[in-house]
FIKOLNU-135476 format. One record per residue: x, y, z of N, C-alpha, C in turn; residue in three letters. Coordinates in nm, 2 decimals. Atoms other than C-alpha are relative to their C-alpha. Layout:
      n_u      n_v      n_w     ca_u     ca_v     ca_w      c_u      c_v      c_w   code
        X        Y        Z        X        Y        Z        X        Y        Z    ALA
...
END
This chain:
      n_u      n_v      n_w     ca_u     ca_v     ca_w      c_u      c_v      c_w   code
    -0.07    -0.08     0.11     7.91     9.39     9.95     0.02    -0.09    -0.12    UNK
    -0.04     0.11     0.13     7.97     9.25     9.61     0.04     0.10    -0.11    UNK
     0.03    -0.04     0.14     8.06     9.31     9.26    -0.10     0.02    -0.10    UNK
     0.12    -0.05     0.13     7.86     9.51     8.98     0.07     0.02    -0.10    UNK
    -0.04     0.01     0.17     7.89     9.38     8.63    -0.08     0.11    -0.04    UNK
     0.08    -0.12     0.10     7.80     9.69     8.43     0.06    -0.04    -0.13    UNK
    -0.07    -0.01     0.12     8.02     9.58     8.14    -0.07    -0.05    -0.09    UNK
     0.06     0.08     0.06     7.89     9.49     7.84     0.09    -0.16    -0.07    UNK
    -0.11     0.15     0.07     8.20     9.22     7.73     0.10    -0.03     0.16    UNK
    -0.08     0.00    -0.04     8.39     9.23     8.05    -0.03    -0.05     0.12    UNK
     0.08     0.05    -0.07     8.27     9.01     8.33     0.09    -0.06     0.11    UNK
    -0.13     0.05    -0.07     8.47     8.96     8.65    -0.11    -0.10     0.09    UNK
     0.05     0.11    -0.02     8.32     8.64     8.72     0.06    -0.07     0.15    UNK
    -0.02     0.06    -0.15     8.33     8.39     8.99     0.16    -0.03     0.00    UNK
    -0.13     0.02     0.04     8.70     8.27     8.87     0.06     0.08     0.04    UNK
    -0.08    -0.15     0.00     8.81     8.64     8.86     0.01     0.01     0.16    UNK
     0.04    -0.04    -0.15     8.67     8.67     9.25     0.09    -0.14     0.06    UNK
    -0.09     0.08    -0.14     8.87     8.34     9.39     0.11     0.03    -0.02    UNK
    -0.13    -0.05     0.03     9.17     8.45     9.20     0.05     0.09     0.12    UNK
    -0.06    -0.14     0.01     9.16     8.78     9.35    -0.10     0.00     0.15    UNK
     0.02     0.01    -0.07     9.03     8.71     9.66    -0.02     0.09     0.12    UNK
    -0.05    -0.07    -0.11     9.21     8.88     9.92    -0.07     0.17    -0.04    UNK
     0.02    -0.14     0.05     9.19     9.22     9.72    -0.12     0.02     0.07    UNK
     0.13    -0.06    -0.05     8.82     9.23     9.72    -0.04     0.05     0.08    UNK
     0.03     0.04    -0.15     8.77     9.12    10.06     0.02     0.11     0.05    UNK
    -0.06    -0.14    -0.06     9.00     9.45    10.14    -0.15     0.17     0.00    UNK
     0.14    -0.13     0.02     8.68     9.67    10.00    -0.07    -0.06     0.05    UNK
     0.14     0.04    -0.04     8.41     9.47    10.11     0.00     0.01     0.16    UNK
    -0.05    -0.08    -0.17     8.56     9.53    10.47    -0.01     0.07     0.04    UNK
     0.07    -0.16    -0.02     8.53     9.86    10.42    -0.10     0.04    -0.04    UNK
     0.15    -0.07     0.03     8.16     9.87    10.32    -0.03     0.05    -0.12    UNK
    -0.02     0.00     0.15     8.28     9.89     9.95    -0.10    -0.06    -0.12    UNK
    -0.01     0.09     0.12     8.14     9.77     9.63     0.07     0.04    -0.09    UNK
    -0.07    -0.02     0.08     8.33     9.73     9.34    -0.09     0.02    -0.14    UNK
     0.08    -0.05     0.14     8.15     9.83     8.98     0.11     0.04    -0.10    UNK
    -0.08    -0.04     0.07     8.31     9.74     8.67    -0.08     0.04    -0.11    UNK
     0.04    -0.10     0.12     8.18     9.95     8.32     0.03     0.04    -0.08    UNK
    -0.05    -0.08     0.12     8.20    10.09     8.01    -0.02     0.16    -0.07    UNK
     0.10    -0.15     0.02     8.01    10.41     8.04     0.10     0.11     0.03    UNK
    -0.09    -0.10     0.04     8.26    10.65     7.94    -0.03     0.13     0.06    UNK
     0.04    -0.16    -0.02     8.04    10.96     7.95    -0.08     0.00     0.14    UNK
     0.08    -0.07    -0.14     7.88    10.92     8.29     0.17     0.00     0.07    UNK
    -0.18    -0.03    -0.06     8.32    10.86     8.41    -0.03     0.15    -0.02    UNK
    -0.03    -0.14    -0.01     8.34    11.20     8.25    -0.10     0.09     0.03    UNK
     0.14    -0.08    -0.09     8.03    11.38     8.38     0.03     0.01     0.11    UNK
    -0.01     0.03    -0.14     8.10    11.23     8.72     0.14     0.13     0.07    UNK
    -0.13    -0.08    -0.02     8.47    11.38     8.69     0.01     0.11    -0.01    UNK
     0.01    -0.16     0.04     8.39    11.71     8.51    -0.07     0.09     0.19    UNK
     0.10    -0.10    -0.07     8.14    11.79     8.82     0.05    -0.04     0.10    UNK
    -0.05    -0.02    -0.14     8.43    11.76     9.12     0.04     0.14    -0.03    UNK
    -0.10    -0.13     0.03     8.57    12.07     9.22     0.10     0.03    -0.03    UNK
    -0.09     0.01     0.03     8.90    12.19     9.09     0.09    -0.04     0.14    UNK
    -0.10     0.04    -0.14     9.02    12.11     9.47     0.03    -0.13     0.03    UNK
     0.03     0.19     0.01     8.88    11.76     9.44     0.04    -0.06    -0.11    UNK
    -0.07     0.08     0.12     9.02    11.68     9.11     0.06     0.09    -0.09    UNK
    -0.09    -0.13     0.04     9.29    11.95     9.00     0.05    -0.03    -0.18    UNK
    -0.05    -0.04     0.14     9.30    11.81     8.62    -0.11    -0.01    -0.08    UNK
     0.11    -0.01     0.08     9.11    11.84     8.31     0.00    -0.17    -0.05    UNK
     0.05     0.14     0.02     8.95    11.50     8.23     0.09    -0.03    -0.14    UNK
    -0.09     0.05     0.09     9.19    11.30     7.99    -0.09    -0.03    -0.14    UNK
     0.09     0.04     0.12     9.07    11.29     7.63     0.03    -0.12    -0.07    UNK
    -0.02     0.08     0.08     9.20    10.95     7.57    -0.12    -0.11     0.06    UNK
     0.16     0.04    -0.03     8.86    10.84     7.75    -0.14     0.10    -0.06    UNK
     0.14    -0.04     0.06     8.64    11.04     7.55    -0.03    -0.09    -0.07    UNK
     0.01     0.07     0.05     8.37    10.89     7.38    -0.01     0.00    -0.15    UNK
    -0.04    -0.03     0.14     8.46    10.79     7.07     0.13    -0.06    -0.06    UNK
    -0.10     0.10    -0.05     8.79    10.67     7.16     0.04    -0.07     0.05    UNK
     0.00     0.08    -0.12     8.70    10.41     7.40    -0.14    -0.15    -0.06    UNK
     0.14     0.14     0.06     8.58    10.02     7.28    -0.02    -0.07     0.13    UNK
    -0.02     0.04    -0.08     8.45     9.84     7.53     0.03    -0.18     0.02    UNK
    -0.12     0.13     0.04     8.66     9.50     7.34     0.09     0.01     0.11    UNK
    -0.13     0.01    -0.06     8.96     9.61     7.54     0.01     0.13     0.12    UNK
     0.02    -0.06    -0.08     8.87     9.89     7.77    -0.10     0.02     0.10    UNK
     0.09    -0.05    -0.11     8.68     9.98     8.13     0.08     0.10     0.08    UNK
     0.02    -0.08    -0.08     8.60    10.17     8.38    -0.03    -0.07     0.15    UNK
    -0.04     0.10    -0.12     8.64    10.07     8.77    -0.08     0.10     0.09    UNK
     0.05    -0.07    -0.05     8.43    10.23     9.01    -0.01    -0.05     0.19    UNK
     0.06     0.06    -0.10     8.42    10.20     9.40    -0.15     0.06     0.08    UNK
     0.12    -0.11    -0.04     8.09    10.30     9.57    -0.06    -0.08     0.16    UNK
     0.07     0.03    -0.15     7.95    10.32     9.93    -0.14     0.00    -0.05    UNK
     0.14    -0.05     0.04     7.61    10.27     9.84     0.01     0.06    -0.17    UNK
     0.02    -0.09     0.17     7.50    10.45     9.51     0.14     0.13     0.00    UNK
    -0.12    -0.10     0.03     7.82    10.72     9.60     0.10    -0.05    -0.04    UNK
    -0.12     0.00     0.07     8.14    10.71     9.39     0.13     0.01     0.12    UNK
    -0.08    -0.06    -0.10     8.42    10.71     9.63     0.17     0.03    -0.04    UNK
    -0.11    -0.01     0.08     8.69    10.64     9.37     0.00    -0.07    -0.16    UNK
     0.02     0.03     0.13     8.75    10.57     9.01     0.14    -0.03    -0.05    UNK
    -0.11     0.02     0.06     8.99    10.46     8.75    -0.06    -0.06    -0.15    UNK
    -0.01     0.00     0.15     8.98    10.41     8.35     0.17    -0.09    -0.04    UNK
    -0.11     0.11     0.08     9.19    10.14     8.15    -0.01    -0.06    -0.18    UNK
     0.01     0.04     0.17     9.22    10.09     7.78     0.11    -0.07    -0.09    UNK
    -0.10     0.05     0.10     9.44     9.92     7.51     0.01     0.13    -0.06    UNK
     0.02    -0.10     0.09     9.62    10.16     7.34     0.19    -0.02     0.00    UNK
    -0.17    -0.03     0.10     9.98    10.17     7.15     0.08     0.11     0.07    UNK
    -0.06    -0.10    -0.02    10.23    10.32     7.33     0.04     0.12    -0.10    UNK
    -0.05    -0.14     0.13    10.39    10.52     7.02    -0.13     0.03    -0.04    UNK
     0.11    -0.10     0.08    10.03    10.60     6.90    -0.06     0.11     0.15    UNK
     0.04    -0.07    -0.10     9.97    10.74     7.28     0.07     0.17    -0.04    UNK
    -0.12    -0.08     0.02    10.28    10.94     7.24    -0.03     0.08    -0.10    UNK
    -0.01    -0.05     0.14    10.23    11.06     6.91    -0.12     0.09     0.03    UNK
     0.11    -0.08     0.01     9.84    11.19     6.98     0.09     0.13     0.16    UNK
     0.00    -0.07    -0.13    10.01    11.34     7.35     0.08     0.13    -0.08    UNK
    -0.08    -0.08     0.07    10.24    11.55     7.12    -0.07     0.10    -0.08    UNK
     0.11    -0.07     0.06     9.94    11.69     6.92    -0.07     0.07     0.07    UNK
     0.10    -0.09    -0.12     9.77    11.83     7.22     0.09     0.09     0.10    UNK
    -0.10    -0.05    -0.08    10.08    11.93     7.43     0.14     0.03    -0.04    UNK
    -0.11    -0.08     0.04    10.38    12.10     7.28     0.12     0.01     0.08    UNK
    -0.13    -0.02    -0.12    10.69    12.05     7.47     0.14    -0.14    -0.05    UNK
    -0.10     0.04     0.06    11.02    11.82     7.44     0.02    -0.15     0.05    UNK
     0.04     0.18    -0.05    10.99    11.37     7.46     0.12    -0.05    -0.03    UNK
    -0.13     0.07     0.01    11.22    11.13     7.54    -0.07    -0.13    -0.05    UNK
     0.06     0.15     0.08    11.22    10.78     7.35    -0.02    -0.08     0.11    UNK
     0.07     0.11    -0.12    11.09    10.54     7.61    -0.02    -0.19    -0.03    UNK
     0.02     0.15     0.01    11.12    10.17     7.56    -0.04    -0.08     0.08    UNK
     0.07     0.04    -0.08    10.85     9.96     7.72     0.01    -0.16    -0.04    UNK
     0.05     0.12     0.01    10.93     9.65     7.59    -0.05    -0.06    -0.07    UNK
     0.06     0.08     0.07    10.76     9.41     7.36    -0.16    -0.03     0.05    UNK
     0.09     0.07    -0.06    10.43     9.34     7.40    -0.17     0.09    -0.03    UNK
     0.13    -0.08     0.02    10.00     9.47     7.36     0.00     0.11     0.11    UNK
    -0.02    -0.14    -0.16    10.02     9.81     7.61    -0.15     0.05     0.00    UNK
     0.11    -0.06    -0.08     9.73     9.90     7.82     0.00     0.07     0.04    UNK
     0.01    -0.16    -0.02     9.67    10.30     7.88    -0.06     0.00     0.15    UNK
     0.06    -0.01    -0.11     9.59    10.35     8.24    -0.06     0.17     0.04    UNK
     0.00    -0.11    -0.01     9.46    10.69     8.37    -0.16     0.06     0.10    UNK
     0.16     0.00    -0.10     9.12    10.87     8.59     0.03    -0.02     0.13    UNK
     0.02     0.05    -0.13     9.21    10.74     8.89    -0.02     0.15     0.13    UNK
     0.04    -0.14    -0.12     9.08    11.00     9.18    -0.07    -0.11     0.12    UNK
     0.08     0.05    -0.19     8.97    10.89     9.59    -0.05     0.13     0.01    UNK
     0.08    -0.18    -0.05     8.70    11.14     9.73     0.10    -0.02     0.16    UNK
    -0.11    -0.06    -0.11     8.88    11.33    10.02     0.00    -0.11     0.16    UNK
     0.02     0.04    -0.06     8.72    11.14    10.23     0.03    -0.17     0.04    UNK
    -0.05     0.12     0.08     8.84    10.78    10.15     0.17     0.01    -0.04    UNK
    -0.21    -0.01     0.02     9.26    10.90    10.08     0.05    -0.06     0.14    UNK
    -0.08    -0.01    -0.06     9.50    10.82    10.30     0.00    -0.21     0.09    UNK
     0.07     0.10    -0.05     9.33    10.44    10.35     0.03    -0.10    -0.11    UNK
    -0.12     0.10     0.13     9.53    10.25    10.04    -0.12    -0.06    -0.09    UNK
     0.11     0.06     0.12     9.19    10.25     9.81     0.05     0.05    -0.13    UNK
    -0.04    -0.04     0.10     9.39    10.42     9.57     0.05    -0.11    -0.06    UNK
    -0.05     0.12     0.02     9.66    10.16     9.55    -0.09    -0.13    -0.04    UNK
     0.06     0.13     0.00     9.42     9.87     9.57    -0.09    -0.04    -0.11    UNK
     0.07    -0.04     0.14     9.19     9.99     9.28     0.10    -0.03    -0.09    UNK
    -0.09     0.01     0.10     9.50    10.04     9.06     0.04    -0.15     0.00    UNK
    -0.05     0.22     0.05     9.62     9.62     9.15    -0.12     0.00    -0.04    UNK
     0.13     0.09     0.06     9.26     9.54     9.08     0.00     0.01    -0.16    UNK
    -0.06     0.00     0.22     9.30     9.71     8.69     0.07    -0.07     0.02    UNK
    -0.11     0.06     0.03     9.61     9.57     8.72    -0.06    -0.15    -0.07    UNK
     0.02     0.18     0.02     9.47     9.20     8.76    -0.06     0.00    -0.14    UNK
     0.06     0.05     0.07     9.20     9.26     8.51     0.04     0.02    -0.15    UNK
    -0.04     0.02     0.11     9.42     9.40     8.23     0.03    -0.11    -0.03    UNK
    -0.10     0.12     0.05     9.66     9.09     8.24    -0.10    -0.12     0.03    UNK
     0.09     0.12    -0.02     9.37     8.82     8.32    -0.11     0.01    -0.09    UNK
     0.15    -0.02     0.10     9.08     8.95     8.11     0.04     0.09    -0.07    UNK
    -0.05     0.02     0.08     9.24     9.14     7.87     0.09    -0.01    -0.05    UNK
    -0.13     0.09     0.05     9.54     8.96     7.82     0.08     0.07    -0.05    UNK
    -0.10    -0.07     0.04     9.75     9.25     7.75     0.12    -0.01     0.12    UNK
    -0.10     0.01    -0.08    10.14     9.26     7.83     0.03     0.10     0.06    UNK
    -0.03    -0.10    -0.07    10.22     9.58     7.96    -0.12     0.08     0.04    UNK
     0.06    -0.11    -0.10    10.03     9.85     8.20     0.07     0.09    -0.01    UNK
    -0.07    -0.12     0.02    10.16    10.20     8.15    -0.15     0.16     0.02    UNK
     0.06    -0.13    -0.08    10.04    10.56     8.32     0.14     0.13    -0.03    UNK
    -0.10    -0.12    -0.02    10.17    10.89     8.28    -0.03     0.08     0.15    UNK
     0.01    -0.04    -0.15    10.22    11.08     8.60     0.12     0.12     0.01    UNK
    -0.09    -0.14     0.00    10.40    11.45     8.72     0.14    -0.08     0.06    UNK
    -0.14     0.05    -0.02    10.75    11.37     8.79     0.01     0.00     0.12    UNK
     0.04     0.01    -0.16    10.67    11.42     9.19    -0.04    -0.08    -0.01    UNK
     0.10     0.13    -0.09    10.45    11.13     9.21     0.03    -0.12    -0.06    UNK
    -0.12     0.15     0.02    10.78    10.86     9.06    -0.04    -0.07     0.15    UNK
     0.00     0.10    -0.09    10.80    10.72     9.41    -0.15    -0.04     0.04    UNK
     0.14    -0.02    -0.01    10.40    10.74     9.46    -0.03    -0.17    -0.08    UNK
     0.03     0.10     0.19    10.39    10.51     9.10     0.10    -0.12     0.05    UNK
    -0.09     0.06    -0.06    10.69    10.32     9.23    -0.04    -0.12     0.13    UNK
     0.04     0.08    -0.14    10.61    10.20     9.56    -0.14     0.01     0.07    UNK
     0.17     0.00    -0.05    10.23    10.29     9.62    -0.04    -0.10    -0.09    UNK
     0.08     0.10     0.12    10.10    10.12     9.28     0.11    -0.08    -0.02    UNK
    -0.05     0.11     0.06    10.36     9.92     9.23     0.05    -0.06    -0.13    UNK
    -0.05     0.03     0.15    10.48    10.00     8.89     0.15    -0.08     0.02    UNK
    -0.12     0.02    -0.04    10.82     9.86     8.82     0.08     0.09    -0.04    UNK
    -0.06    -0.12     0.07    10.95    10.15     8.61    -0.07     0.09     0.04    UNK
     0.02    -0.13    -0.04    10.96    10.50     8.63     0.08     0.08    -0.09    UNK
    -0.07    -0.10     0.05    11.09    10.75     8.34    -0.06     0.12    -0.02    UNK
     0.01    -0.18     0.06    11.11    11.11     8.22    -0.04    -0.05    -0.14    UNK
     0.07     0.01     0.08    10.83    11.08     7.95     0.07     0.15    -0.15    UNK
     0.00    -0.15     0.04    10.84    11.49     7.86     0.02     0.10     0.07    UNK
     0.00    -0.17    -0.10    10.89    11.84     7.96    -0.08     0.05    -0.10    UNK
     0.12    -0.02     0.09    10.54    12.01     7.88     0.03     0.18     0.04    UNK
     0.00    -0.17    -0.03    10.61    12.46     7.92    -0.12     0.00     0.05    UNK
     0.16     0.04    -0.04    10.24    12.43     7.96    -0.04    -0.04     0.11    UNK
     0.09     0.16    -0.10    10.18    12.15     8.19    -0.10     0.01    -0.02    UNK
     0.15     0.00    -0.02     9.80    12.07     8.29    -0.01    -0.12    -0.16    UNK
     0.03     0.14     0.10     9.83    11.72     8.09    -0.11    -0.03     0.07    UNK
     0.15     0.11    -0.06     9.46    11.56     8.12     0.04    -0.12     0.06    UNK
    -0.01     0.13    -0.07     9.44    11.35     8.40     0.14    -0.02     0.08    UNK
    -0.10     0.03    -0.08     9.82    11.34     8.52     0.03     0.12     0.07    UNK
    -0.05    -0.07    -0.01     9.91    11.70     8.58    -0.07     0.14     0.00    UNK
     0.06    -0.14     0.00     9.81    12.08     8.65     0.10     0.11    -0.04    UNK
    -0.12    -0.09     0.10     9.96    12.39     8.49     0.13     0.01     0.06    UNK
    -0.13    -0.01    -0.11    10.23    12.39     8.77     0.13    -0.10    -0.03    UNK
    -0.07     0.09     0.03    10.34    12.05     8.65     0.06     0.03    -0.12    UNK
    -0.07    -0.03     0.11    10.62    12.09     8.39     0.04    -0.16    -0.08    UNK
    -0.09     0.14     0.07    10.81    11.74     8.36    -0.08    -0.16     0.05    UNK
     0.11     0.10     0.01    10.60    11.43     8.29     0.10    -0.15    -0.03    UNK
    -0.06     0.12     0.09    10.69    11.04     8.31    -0.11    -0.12    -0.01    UNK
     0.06     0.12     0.02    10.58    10.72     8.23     0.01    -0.10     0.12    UNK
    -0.09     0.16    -0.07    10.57    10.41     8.45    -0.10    -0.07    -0.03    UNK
     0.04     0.10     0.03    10.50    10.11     8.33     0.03    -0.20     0.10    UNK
    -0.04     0.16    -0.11    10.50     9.71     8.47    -0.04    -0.09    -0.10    UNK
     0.03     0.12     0.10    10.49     9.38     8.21    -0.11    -0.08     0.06    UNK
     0.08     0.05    -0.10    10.25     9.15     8.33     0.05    -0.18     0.03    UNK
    -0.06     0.11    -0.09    10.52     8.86     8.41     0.04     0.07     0.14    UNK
    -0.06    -0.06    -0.16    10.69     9.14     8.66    -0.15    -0.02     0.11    UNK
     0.03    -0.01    -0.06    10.40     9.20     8.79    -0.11    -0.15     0.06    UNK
     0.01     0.17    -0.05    10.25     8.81     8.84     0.10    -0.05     0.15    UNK
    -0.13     0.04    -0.10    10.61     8.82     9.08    -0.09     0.07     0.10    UNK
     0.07    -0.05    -0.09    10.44     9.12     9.27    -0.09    -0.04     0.08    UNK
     0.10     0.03    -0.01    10.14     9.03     9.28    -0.03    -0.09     0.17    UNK
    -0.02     0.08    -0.08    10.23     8.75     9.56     0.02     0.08     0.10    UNK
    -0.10    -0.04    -0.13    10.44     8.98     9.77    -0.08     0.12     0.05    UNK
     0.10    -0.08    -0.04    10.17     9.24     9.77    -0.11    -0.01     0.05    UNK
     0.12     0.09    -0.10     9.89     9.02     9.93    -0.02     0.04     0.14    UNK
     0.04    -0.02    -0.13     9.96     9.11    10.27    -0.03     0.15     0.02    UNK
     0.06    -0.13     0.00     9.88     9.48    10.18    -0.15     0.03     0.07    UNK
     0.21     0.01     0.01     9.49     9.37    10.18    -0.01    -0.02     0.14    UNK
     0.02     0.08    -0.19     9.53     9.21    10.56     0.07     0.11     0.08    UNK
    -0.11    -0.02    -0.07     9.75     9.44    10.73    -0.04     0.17     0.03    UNK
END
């Protein structure tokens, strides 16, 4: 099993691989490879063409292409073979300009949210095929972003929107350290976090000294 550089700037190297050791090891165990990338429009191709049962939202448009460099953003892919088995998307992007564009597409009532000081990285995409849940590749994908925001691109904060049911999910599965009430959408069916059923949307975010603390105490996840 190994890692596949697809990136064109983003190269999780041999360094990246002793760092991060354990993680890997966790997929390559299970017959994994990891594949990291920039290819925006095969993510949303890949995603458009599950069924609404396999992936209940509409693909997020802060991964279209167009608004995705591959300076400060990828794409994370795990695959048995040439199949997809799970995914995830990560970009630099300004909390208040997230905010600001989410307000333009979704009509409903935001709370002020203070994350802190620091470059914020947009998380979002993430899906396991059915077959693959319930086996902590979700979780393990999201530390792996995790690592490569704050190690390769050196941004301070990680931040994800998510339906207000899946706080403790964000909390204690991924390992965010926060958890707020973003918005309440009349609407719902936010791209990527939410379906029309979803009304109240929050944020959770993690710095990347908190999560450097984590990081240690979450190791035996990979073995265990």
């Amino acid at each position: 099993m190994a890692i596949i550089n697809n990136h064109s700037k983003i190269n999780l190297d041999a360094g990246f691989q002793s760092d991060h050791s354990e993680l890997l090891q966790f997929f390559f165990n299970q017959g994994l490879n990891v594949e990291i990338t920039d290819n925006v429009t095969e993510l949303k191709t890949f995603l458009e063409s599950l069924s609404d049962e396999d992936y209940p939202y509409n693909f997020d448009t802060a991964f279209d292409n167009g608004r995705f460099s591959p300076e400060d953003g990828f794409i994370l892919y795990l695959k048995n073979g040439n199949t997809i088995v799970s995914t995830y998307a990560a970009k630099s992007l300004d909390k208040n300009i997230f905010v600001e564009g989410m307000k333009l597409i979704y009509e409903g009532t935001y709370e002020n949210v203070d994350l802190g000081v620091g470059q914020t990285c947009y998380s979002s995409c993430q899906w396991v095929s059915k077959s693959h849940r319930g086996k902590k590749f979700g979780m393990c994908l999201d530390h792996l972003k995790k690592n490569i925001i704050f190690d390769k691109i050196d941004n301070i904060i990680n931040y994800a929107i998510h339906k207000e049911t899946f706080k403790n999910y964000h909390l204690n599965g991924l390992h965010y350290s926060n958890s707020k009430k973003l918005a309440t959408i009349p609407n719902g069916d936010v791209g990527g976090a939410g379906e029309t059923i979803d009304k109240v949307y929050n944020i959770a975010w993690i710095s990347k000294d908190e999560w450097l603390i984590k990081r240690n105490e979450v190791k035996s996840l990979y073995t265990s």
